[in-house]
PDB file of N, CA, C and O in Angstrom:
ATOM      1  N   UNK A   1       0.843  -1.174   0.000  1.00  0.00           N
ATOM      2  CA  UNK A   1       0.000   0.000   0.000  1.00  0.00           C
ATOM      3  C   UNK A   1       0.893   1.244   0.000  1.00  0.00           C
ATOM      4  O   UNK A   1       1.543   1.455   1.024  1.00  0.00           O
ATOM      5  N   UNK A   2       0.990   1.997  -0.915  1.00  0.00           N
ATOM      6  CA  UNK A   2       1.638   3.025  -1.170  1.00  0.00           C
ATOM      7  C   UNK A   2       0.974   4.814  -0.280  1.00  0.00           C
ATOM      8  O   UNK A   2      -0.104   5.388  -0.433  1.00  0.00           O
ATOM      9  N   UNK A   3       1.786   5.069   0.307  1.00  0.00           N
ATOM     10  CA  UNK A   3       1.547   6.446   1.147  1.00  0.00           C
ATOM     11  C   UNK A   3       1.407   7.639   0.499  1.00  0.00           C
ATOM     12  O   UNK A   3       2.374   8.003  -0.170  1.00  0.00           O
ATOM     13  N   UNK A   4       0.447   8.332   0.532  1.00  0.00           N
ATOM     14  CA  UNK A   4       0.726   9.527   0.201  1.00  0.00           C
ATOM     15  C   UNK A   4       0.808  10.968   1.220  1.00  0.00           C
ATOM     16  O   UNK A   4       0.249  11.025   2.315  1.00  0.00           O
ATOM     17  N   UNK A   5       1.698  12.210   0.560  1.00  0.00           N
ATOM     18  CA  UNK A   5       1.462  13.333   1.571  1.00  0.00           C
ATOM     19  C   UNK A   5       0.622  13.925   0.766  1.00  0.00           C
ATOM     20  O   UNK A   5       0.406  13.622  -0.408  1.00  0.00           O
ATOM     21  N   UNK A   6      -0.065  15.130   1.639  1.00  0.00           N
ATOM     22  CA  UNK A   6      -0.661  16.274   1.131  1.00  0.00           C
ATOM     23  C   UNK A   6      -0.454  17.287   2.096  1.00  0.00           C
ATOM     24  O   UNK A   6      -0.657  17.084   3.293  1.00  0.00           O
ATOM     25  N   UNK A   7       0.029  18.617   1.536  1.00  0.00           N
ATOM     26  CA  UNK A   7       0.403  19.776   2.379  1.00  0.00           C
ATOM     27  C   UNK A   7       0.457  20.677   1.098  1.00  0.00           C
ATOM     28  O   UNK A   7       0.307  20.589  -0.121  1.00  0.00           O
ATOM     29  N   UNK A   8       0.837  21.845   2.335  1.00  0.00           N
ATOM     30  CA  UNK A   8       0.284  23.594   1.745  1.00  0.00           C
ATOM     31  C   UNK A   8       1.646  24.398   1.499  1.00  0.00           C
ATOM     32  O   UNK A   8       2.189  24.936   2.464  1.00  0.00           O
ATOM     33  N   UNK A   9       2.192  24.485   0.248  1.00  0.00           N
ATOM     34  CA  UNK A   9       3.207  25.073   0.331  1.00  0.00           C
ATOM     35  C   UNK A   9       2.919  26.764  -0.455  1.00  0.00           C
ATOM     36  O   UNK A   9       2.719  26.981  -1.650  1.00  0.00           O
ATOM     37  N   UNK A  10       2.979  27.641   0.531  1.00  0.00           N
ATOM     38  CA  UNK A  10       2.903  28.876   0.317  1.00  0.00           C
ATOM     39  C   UNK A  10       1.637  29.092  -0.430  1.00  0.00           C
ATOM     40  O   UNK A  10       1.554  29.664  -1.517  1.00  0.00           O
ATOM     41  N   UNK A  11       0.306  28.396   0.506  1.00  0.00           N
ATOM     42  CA  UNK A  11      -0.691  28.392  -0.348  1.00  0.00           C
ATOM     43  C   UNK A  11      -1.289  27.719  -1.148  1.00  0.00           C
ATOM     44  O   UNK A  11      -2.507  27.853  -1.271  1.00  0.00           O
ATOM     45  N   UNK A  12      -0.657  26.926  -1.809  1.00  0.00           N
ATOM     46  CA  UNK A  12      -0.761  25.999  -2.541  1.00  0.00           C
ATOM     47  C   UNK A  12      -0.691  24.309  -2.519  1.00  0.00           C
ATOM     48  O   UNK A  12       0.306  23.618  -2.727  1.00  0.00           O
ATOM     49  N   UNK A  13      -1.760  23.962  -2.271  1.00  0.00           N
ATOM     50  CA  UNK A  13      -2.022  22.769  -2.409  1.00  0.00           C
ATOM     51  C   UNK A  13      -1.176  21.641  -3.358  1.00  0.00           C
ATOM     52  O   UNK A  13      -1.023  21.843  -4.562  1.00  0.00           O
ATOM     53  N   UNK A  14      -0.692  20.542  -2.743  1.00  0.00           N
ATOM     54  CA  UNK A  14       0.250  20.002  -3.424  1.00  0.00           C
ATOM     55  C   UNK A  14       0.502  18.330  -2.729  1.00  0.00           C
ATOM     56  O   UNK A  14       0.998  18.193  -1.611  1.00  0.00           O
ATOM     57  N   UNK A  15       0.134  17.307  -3.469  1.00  0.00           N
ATOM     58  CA  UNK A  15       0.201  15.987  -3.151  1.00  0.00           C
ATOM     59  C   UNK A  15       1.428  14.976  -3.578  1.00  0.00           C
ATOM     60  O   UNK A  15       1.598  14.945  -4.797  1.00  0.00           O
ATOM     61  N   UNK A  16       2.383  14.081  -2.752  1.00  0.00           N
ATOM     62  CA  UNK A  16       3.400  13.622  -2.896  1.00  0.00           C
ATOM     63  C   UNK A  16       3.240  12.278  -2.126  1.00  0.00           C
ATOM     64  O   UNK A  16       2.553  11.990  -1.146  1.00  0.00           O
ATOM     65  N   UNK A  17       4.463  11.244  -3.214  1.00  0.00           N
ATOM     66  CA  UNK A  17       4.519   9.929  -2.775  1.00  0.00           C
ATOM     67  C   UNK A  17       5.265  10.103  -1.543  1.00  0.00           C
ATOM     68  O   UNK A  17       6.135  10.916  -1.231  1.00  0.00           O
ATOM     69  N   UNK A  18       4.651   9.028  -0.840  1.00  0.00           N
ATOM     70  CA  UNK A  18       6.033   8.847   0.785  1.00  0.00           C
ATOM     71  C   UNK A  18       6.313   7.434   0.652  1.00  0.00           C
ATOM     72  O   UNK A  18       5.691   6.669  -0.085  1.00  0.00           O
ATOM     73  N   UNK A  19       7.387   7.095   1.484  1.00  0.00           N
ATOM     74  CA  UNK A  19       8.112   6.425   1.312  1.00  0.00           C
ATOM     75  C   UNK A  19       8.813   6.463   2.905  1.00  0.00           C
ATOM     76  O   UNK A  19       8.998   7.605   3.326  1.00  0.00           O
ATOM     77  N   UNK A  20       9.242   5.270   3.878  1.00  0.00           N
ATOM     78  CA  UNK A  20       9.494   5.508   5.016  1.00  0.00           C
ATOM     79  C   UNK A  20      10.604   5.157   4.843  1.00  0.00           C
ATOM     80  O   UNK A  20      11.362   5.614   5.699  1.00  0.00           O
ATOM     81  N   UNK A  21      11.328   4.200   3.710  1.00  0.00           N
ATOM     82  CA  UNK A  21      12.464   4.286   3.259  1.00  0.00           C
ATOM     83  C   UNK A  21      13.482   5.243   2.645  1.00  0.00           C
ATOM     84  O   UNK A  21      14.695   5.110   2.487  1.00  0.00           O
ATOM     85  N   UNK A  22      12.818   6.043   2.404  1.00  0.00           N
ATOM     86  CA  UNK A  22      13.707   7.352   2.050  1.00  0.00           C
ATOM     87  C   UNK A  22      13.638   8.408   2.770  1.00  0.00           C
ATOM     88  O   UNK A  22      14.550   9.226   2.646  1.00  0.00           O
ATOM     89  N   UNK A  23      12.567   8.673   3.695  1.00  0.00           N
ATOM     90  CA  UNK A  23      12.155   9.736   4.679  1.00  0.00           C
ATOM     91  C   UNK A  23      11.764   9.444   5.759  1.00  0.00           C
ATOM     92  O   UNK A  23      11.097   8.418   5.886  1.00  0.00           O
ATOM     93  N   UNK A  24      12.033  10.180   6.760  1.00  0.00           N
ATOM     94  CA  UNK A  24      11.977   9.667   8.420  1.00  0.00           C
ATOM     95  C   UNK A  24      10.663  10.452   8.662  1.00  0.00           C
ATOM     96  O   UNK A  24      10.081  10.180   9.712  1.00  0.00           O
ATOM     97  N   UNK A  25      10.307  11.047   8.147  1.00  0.00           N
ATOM     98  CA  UNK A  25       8.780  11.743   8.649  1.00  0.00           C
ATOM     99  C   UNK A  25       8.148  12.514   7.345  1.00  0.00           C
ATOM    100  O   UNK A  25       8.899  12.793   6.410  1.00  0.00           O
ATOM    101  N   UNK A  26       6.761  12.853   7.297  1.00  0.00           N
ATOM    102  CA  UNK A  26       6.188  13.653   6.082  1.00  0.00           C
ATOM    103  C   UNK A  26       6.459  15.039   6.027  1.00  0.00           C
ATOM    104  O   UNK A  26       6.093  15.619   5.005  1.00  0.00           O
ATOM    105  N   UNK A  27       7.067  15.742   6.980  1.00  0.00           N
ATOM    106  CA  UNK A  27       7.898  17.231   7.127  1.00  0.00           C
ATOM    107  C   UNK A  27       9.160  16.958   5.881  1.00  0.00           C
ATOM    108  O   UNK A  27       9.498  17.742   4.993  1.00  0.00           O
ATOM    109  N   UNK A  28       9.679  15.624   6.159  1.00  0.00           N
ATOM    110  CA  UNK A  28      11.113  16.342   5.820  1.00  0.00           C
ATOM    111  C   UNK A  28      10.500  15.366   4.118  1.00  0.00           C
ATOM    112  O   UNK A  28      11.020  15.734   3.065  1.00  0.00           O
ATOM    113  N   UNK A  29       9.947  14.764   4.096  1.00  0.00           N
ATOM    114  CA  UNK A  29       9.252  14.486   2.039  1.00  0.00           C
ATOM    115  C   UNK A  29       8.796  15.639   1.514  1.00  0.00           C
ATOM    116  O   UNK A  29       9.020  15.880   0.328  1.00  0.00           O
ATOM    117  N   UNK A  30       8.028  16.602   2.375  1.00  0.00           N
ATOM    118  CA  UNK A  30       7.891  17.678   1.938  1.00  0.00           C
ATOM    119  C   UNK A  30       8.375  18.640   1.165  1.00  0.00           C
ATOM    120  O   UNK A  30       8.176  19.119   0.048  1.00  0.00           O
ATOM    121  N   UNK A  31       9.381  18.849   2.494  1.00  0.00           N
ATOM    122  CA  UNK A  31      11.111  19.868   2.593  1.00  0.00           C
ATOM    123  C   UNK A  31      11.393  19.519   0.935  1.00  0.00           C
ATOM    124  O   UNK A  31      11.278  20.265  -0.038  1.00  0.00           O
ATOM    125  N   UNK A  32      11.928  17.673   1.036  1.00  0.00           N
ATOM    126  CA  UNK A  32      12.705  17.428  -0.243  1.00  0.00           C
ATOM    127  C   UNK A  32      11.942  18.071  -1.657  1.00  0.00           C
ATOM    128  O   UNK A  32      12.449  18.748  -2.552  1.00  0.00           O
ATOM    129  N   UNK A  33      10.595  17.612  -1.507  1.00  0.00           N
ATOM    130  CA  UNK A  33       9.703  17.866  -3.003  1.00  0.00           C
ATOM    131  C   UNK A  33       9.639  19.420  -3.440  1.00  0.00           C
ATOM    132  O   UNK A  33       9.464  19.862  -4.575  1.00  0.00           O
ATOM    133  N   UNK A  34       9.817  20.092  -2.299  1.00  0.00           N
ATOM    134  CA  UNK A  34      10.431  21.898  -2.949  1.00  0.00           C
ATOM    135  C   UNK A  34      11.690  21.780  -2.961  1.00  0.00           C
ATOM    136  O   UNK A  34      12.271  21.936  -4.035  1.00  0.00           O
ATOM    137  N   UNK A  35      12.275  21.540  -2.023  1.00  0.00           N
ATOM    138  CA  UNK A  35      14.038  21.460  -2.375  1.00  0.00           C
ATOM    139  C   UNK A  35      14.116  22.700  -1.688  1.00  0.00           C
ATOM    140  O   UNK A  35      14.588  23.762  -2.096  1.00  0.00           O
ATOM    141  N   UNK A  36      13.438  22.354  -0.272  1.00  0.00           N
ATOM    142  CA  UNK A  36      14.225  22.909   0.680  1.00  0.00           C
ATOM    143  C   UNK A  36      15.170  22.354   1.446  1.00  0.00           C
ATOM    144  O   UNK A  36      14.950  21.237   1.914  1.00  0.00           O
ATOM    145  N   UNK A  37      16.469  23.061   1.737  1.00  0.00           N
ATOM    146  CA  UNK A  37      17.813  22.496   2.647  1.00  0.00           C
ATOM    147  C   UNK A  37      17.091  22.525   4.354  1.00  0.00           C
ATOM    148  O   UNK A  37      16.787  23.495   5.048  1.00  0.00           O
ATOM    149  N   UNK A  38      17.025  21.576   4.533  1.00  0.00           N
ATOM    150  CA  UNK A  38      16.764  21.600   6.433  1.00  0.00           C
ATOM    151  C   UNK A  38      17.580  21.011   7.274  1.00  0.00           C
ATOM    152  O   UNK A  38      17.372  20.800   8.469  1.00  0.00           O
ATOM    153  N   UNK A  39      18.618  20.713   6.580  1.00  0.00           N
ATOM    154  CA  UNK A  39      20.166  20.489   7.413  1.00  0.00           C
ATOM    155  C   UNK A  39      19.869  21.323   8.175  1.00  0.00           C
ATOM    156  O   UNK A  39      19.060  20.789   8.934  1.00  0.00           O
ATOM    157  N   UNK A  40      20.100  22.905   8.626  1.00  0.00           N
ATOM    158  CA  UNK A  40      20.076  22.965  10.160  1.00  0.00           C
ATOM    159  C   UNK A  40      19.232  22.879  10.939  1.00  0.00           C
ATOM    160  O   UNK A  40      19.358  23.006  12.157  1.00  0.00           O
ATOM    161  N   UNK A  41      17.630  22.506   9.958  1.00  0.00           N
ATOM    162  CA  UNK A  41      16.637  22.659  11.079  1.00  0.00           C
ATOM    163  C   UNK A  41      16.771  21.071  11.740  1.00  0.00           C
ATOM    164  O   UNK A  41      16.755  20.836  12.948  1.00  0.00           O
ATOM    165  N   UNK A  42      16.889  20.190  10.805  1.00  0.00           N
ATOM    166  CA  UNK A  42      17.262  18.725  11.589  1.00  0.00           C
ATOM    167  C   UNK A  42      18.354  18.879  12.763  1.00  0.00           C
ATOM    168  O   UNK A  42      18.186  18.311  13.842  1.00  0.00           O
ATOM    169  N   UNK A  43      19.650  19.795  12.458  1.00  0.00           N
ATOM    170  CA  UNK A  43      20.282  19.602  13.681  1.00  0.00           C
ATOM    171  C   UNK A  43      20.021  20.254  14.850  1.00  0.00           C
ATOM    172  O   UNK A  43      20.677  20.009  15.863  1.00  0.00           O
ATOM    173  N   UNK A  44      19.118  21.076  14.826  1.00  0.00           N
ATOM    174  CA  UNK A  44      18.273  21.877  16.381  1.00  0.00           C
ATOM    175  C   UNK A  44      17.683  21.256  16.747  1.00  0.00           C
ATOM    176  O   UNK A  44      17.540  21.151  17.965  1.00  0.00           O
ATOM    177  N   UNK A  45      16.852  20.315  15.628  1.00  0.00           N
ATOM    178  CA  UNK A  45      16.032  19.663  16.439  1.00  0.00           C
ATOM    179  C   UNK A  45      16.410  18.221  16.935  1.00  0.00           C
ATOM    180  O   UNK A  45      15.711  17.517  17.663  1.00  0.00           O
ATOM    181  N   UNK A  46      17.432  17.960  16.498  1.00  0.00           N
ATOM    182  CA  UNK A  46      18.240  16.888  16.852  1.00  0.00           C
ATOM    183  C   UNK A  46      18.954  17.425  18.573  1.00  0.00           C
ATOM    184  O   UNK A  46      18.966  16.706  19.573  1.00  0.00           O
ATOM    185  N   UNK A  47      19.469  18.807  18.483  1.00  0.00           N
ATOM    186  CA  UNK A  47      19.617  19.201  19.733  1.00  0.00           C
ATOM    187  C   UNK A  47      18.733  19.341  21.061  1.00  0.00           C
ATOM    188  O   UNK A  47      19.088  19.332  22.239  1.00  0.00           O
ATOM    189  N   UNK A  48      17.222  19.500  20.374  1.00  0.00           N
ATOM    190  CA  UNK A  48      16.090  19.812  20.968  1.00  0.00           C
ATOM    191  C   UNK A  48      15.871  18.705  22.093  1.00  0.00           C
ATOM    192  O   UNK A  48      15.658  18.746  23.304  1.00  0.00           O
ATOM    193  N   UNK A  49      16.069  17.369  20.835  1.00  0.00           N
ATOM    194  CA  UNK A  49      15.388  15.974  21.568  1.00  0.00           C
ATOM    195  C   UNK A  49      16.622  15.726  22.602  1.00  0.00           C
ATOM    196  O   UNK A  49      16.402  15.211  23.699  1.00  0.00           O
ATOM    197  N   UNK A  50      17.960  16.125  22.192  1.00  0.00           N
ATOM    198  CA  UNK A  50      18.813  15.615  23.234  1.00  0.00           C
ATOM    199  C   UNK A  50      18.554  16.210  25.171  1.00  0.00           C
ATOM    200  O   UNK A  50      18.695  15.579  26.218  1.00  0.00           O
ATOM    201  N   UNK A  51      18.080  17.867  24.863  1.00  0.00           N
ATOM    202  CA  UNK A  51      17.930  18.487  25.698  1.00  0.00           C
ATOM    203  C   UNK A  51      16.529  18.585  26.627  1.00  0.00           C
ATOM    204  O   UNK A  51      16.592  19.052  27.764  1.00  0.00           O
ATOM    205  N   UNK A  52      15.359  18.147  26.100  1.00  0.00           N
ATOM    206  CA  UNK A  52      14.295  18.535  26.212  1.00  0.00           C
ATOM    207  C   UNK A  52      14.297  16.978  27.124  1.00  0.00           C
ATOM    208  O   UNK A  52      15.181  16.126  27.205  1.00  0.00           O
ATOM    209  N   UNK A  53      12.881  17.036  27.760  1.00  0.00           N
ATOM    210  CA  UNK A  53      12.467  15.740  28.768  1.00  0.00           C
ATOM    211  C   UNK A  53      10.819  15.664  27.596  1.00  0.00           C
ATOM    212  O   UNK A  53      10.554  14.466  27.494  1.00  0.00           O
ATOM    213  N   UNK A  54      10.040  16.292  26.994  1.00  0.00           N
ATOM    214  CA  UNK A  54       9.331  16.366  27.094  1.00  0.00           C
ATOM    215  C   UNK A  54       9.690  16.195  24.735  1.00  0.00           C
ATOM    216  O   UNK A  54      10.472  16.671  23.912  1.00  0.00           O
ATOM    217  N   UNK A  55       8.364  15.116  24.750  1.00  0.00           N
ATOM    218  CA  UNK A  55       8.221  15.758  23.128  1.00  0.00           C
ATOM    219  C   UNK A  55       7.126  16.502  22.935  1.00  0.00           C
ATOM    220  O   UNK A  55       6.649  16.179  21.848  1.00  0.00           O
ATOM    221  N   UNK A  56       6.480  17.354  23.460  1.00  0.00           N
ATOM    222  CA  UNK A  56       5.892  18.255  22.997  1.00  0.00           C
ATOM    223  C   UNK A  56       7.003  19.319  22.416  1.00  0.00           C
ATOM    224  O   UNK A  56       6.859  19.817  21.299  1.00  0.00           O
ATOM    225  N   UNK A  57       8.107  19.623  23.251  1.00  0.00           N
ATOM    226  CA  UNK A  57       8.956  20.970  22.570  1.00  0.00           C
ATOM    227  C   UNK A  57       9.433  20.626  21.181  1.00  0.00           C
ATOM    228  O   UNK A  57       9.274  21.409  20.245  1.00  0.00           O
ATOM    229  N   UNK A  58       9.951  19.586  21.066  1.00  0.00           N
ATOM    230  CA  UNK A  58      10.122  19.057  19.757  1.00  0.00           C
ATOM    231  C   UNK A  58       8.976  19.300  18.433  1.00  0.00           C
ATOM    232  O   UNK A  58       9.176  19.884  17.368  1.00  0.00           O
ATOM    233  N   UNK A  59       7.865  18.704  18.873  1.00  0.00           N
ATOM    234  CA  UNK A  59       7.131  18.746  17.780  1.00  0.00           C
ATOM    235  C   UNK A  59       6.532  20.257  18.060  1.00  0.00           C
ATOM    236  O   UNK A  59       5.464  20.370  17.458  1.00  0.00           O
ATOM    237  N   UNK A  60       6.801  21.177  18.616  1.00  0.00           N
ATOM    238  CA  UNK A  60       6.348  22.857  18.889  1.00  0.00           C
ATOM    239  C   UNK A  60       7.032  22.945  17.631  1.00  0.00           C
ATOM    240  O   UNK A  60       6.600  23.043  16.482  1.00  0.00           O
ATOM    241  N   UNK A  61       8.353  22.880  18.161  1.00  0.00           N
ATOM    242  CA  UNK A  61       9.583  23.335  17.397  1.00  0.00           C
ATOM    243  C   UNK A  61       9.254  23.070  15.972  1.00  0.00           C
ATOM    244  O   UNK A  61       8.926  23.977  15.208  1.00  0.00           O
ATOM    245  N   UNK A  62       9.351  21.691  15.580  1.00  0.00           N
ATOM    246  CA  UNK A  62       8.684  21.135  13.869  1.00  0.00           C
ATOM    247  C   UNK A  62       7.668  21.862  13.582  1.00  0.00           C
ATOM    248  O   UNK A  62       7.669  22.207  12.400  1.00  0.00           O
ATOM    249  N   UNK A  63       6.531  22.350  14.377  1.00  0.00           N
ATOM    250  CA  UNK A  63       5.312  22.705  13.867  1.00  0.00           C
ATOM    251  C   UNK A  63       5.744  24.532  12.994  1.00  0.00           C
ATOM    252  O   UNK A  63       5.300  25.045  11.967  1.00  0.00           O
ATOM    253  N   UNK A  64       6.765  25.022  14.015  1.00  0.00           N
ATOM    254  CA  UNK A  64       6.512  26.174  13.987  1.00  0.00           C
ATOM    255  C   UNK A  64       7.742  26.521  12.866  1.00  0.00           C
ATOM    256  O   UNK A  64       7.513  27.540  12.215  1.00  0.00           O
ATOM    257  N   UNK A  65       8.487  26.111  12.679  1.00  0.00           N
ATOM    258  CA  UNK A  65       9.762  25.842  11.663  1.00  0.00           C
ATOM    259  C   UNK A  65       9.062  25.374   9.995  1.00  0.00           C
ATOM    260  O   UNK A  65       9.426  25.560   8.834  1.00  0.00           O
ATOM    261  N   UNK A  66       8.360  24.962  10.391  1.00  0.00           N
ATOM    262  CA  UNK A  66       7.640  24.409   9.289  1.00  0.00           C
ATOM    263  C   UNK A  66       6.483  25.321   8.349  1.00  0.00           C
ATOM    264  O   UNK A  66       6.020  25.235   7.212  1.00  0.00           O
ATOM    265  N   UNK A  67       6.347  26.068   9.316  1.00  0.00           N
ATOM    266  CA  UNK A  67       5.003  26.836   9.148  1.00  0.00           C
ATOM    267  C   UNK A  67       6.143  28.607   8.796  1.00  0.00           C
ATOM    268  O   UNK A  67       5.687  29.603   8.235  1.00  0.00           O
ATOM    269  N   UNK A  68       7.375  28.486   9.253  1.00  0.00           N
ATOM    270  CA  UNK A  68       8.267  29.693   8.958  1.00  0.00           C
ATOM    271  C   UNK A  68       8.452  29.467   7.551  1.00  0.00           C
ATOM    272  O   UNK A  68       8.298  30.393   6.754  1.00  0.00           O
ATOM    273  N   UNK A  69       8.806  28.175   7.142  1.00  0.00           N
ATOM    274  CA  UNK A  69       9.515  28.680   5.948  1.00  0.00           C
ATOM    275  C   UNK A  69       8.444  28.485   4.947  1.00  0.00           C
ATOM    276  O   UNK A  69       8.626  28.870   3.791  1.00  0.00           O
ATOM    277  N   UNK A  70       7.210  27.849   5.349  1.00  0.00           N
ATOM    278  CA  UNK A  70       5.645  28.144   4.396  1.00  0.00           C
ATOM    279  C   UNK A  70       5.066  26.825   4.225  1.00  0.00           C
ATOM    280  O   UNK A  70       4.530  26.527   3.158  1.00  0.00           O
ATOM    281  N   UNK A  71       5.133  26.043   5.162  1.00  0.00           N
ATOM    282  CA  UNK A  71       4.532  24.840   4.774  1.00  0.00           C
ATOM    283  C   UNK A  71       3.295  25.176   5.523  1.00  0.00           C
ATOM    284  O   UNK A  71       3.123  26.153   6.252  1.00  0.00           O
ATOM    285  N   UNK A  72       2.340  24.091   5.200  1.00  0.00           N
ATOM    286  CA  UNK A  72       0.722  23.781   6.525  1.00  0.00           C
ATOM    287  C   UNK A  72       0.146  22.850   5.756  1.00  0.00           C
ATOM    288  O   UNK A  72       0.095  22.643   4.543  1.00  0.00           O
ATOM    289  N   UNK A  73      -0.338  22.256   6.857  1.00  0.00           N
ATOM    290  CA  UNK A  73      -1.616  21.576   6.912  1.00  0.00           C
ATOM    291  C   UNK A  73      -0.806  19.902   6.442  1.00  0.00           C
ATOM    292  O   UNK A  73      -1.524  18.991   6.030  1.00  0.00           O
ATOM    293  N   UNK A  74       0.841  19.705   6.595  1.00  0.00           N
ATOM    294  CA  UNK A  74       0.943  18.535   6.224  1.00  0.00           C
ATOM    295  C   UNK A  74       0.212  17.079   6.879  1.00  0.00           C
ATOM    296  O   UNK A  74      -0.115  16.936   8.057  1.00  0.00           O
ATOM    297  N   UNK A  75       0.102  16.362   6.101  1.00  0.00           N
ATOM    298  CA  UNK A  75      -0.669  15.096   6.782  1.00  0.00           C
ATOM    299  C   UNK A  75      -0.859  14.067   5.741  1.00  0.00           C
ATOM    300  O   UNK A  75      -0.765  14.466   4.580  1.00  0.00           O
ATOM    301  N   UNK A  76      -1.116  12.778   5.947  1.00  0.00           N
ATOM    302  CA  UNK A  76      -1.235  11.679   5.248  1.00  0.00           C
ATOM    303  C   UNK A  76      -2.368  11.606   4.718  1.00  0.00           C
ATOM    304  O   UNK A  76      -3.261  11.948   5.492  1.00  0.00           O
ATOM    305  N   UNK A  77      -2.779  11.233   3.497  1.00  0.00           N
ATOM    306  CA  UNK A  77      -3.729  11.200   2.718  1.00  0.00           C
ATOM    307  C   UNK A  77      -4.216   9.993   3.414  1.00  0.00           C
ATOM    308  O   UNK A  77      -3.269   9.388   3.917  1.00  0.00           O
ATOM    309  N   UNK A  78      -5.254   9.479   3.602  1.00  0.00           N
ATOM    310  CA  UNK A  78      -6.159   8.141   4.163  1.00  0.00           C
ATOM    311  C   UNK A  78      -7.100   7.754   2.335  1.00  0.00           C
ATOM    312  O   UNK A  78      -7.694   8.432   1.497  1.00  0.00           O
ATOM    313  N   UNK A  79      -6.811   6.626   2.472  1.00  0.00           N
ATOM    314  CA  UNK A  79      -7.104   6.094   1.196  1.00  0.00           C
ATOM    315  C   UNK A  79      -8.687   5.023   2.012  1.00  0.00           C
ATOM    316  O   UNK A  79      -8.664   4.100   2.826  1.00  0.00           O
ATOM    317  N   UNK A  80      -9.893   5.733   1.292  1.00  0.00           N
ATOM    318  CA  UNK A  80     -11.000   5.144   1.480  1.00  0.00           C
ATOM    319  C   UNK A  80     -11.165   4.223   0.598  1.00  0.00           C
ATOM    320  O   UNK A  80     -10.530   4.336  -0.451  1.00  0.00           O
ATOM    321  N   UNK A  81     -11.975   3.176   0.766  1.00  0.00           N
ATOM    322  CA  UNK A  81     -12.779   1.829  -0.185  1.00  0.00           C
ATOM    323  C   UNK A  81     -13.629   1.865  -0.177  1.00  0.00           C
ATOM    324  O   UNK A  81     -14.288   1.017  -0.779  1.00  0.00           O
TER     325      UNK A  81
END
């Protein structure tokens, strides 16, 4: 069963294959399908999880990083029958 994303890039509606083999989450399939660089946002937030007790700050952090450089509303398409 093949995954799909759907998210909002600068407005614009836009649907992409996922793959858990090539991507660790639907943020960063995103990132790739504009060809945005998030090398440093992975390593803050790589710092985040080391420092933090709690994953809410983490996923604050993703939500709001995400939403800076113009993404929303990412999420997995649910395939009905």
């Amino acid at each position: 069963m093949a995954r799909v994303v759907t998210y909002k890039f600068k407005g614009k509606t836009k649907t992409i294959p996922f793959s858990f083999s090539r991507f660790h989450d639907m943020n960063e399939a995103a990132a790739a399908a504009e060809g945005v660089d998030i090398k440093s946002f992975l390593a803050m937030e790589q710092q985040l999880e080391l420092t933090s007790r709690g994953q809410g700050i983490v996923k604050n952090f993703r939500q709001k990083e995400f939403a800076r450089m113009g993404f929303s509303d990412i999420a997995f398409v649910r395939e009905e029958e």
